[in-house]
C-alpha positions in Angstrom: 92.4 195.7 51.2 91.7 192.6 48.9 93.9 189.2 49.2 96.4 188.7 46.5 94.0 185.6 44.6 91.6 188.4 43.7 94.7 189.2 41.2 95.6 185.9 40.3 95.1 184.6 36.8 91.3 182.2 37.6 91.2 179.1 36.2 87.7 176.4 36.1 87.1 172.8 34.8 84.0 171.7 33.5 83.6 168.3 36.1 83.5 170.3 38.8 80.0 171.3 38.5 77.8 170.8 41.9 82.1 170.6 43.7 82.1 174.5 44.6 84.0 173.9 48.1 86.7 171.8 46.4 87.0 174.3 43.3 87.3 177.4 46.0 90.0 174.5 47.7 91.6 174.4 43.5 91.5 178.4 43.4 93.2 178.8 47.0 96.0 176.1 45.9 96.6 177.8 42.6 96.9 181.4 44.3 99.6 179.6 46.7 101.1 178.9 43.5 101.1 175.2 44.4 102.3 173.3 41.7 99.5 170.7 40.1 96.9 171.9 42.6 94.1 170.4 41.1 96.0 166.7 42.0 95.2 167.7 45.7 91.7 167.2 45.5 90.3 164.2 46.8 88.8 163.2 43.5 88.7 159.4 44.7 85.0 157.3 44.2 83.0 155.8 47.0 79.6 155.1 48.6 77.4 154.2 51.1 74.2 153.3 51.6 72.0 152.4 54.8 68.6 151.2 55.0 66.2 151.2 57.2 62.3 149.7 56.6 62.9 149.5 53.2 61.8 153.1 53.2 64.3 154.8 55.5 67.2 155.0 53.0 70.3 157.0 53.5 73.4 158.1 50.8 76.8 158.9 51.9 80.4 158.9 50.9 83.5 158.3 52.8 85.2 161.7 55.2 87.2 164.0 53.9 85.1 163.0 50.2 84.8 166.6 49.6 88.1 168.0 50.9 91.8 167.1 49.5 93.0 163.6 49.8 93.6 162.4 53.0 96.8 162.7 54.3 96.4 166.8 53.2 92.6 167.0 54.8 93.9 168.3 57.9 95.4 171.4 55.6 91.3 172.1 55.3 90.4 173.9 58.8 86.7 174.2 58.3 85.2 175.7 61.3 81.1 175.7 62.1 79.6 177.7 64.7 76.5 176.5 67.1 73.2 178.6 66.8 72.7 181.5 68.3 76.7 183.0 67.8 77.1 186.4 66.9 77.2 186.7 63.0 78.9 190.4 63.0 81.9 189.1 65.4 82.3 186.1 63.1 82.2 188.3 60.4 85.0 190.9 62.0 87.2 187.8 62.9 87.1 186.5 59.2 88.1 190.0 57.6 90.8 190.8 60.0 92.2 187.1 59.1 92.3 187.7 55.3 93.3 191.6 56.2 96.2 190.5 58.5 97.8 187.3 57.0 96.7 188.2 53.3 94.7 184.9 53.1 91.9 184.3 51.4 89.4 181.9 53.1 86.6 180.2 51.8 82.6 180.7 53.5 79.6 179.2 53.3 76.5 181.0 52.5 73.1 180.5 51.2 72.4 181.4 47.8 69.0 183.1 48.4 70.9 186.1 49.9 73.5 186.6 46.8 72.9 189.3 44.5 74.6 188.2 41.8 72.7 184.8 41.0 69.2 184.2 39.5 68.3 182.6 43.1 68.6 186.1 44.1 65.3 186.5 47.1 63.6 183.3 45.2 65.6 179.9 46.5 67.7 178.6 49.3 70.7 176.4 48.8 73.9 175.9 50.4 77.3 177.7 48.5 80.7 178.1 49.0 83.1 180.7 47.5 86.0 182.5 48.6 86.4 186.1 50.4 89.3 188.1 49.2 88.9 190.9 51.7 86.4 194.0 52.3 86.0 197.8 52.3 84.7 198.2 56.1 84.3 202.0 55.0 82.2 201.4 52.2 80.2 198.3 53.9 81.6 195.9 51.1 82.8 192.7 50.9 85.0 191.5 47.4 84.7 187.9 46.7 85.2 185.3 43.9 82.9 182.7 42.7 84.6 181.5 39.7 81.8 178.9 38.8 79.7 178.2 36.5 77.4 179.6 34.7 78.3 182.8 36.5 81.9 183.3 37.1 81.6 186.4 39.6 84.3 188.2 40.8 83.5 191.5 42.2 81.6 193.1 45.6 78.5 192.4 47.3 76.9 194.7 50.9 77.9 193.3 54.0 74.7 193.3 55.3 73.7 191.0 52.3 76.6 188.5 53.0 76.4 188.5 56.6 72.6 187.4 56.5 74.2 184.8 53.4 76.7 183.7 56.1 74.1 183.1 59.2 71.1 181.7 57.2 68.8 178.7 58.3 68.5 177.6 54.6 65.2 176.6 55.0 64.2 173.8 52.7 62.7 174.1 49.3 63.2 172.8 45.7 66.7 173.2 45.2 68.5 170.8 46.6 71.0 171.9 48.7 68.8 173.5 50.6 67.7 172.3 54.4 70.8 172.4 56.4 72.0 175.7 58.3 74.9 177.6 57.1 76.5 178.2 60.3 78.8 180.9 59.1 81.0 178.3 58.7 84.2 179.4 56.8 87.9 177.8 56.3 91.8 178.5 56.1 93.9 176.5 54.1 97.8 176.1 55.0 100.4 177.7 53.0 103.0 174.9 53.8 103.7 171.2 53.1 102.0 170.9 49.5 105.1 169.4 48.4 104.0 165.8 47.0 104.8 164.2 43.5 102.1 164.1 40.9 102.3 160.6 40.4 101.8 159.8 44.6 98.8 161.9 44.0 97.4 160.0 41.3 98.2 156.8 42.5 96.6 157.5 45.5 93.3 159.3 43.9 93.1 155.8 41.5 93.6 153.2 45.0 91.7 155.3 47.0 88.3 154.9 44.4 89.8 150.6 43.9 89.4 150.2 47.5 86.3 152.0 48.3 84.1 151.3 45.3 85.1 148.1 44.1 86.7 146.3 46.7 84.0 146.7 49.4 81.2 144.6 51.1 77.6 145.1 51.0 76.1 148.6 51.4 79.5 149.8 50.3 80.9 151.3 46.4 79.1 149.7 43.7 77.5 146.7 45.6 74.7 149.5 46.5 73.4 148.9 43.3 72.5 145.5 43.9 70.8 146.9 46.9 68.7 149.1 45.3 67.8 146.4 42.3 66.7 144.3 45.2 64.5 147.2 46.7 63.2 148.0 43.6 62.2 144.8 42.8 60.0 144.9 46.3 58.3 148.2 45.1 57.4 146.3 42.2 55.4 143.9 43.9 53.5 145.9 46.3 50.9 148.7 46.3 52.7 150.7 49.0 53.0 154.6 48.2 57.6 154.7 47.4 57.8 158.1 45.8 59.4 159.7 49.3 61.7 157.0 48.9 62.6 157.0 45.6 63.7 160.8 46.6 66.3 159.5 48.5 67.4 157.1 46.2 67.3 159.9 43.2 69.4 161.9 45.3 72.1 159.2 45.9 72.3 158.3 42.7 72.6 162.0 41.3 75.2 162.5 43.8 77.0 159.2 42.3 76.8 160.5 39.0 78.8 163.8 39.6 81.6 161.5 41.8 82.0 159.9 38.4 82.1 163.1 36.4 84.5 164.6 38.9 86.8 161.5 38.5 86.6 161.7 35.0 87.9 165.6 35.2 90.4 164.3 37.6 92.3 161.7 35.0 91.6 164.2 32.5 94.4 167.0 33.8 96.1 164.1 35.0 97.1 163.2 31.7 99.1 166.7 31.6 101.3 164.9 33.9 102.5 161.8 32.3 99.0 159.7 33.2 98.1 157.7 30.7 94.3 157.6 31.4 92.7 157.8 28.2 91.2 153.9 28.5 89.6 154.9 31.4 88.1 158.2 30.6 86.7 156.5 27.5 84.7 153.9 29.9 83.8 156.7 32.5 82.5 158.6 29.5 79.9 155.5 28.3 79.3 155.0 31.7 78.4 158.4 32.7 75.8 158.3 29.6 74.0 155.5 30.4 73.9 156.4 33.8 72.1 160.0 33.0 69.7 158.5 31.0 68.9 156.2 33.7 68.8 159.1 36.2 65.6 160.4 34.2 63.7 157.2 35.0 64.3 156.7 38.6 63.2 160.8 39.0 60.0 159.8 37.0 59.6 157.3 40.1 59.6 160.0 42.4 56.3 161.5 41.1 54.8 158.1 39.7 54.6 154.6 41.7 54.2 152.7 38.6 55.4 148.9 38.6 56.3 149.3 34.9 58.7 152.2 35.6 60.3 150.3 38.6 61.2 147.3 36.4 62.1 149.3 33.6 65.0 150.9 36.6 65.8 147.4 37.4 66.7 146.5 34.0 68.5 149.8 33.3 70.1 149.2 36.6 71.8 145.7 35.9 73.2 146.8 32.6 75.2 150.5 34.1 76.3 147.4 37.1 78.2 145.7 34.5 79.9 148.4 33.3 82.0 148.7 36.9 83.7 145.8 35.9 85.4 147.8 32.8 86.2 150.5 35.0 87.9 148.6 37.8 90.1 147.1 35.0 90.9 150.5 33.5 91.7 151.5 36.5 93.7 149.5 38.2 95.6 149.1 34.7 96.2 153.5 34.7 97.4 152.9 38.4 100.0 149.7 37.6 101.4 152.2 34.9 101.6 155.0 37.5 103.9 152.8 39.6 
């Protein structure tokens, strides 16, 4: 028996690249046939950043960042298991929830263990898509990744996907891998998606004002004048940073795609009356500079070179006066919205 989104019409948007969980959260909406789904999605910008030793340096973004916006989030029931629980009897419970209350749910595996991907037996990383139901008879599971590149929709062995759903992850190149899968797995409610677009909006466009822009030290874009002062400390010492100019590479990356996903985010809602095209056109220059930047700082990761770190700095400063522009774009789309 397969859930009724494995026959739904699939949909994908291009910003939401490295967002799997919340485009399995988009697909699930859709299928629900919850009107402007993709509004849901907490789409909203923020940051943190805590430092230890100069060295110790740490990356993270507000809760519910990659869920729906936060007066939905408690709509996402994502459950993880401790080590050591029974894999098959998670895997029984999940199939007789989408079998019994024709619901797709959304699991977490480890890419190493799925067929269909050129990670295939050659690198771990941490994935999400959603199961539409199985064929216990024929020891199949049918599932849909609708991402890209591969936009899969079709069966994999359950021995495969149960090994995919218990995996350690163990840490390699790719970066999402390290952290335990868990079997970890969750049900979205059918009910109470009944907002307007423009709350929605509004809410995604105060939501990134207050926790970006209007923050204190350590917080939204005040990191970066954390990380020009660090960097200009690396300069001026012989110490070995490259370990921690991982961490900041990471942060930043993960920064970056925040931005992109914002960017998709005023781009549908301008399908419902959101007059966002000011803003998209900074996000878009900003988004540019910022990639080109994000070559650099991974060159510092293999090379401690004061040239290169100054070379960040300067790089730095100018994508730090670009926030201004957005701020004012968007609190200006977000006045209109109200």
């Amino acid at each position: 028996m397969v859930n009724c989104l494995w026959n739904s019409e699939l949909t994908y948007y291009e910003g939401y690249e490295s967002f799997c969980y919340q485009n399995s959260l988009r697909l699930i909406l859709e299928s629900y046939g919850v009107d402007y789904a993709p509004l849901y999605i907490n789409a909203s910008l923020s940051l943190n950043m805590a430092v230890e030793n100069d060295s110790d340096i740490e990356f993270s973004f507000v809760e519910n960042a990659r869920s729906f916006l936060p007066e939905y989030a408690s709509k996402d029931n994502r459950i993880y298991y401790p080590e050591g629980i029974d894999s098959i009897d998670v895997f029984k419970e999940n199939v007789k929830m989408v079998n019994d209350k024709d619901t797709a749910i959304i699991v977490g595996t480890d890419l190493y263990y799925l067929p269909y991907l050129e990670y295939y037996h050659k690198k771990h990383g941490a994935h999400t898509f959603i199961l539409c139901g199985a064929d216990l008879e024929n020891d199949k599971v049918q599932l849909v990744d609708w991402y890209e590149p591969w936009f899969h929709k079709g069966e994999m062995d359950t021995d495969e996907f149960i090994l995919a759903r218990n995996s350690e992850n163990p840490k390699d190149e790719h970066i999402y891998s390290g952290t335990p899968i868990r079997n970890n797995w969750t049900e979205i409610s059918r009910d109470g998606w009944d907002a307007v677009s423009s709350h929605l909006i509004s809410t995604v466009l105060s939501l990134s004002r207050e926790q970006y822009f209007e923050t204190s030290d350590n917080n939204g874009c005040s990191c970066f004048g954390r990380i020009i002062e660090l960097l200009g400390k690396f300069a001026n010492d012989e110490k070995d940073h490259r370990s921690a100019m991982k961490s900041v590479h990471m942060g930043l990356f993960d920064t970056l795609k925040r931005f992109k996903f914002l960017k998709q985010y005023l781009q549908i809602a301008q399908e419902y009356n959101c007059n966002s095209e000011k803003a998209i056109e900074i996000i878009d220059k900003y988004v540019a500079y910022f990639d080109s930047i994000l070559m650099l700082v991974y060159k510092t990761t293999m090379v401690n070179s004061s040239k290169t770190f100054e070379r960040v700095i300067g790089r730095l400063k100018e994508l730090d006066k670009i926030h201004d522009e957005i701020y004012e774009a968007l609190k200006e789309t977000e006045k209109a919205m109200n």
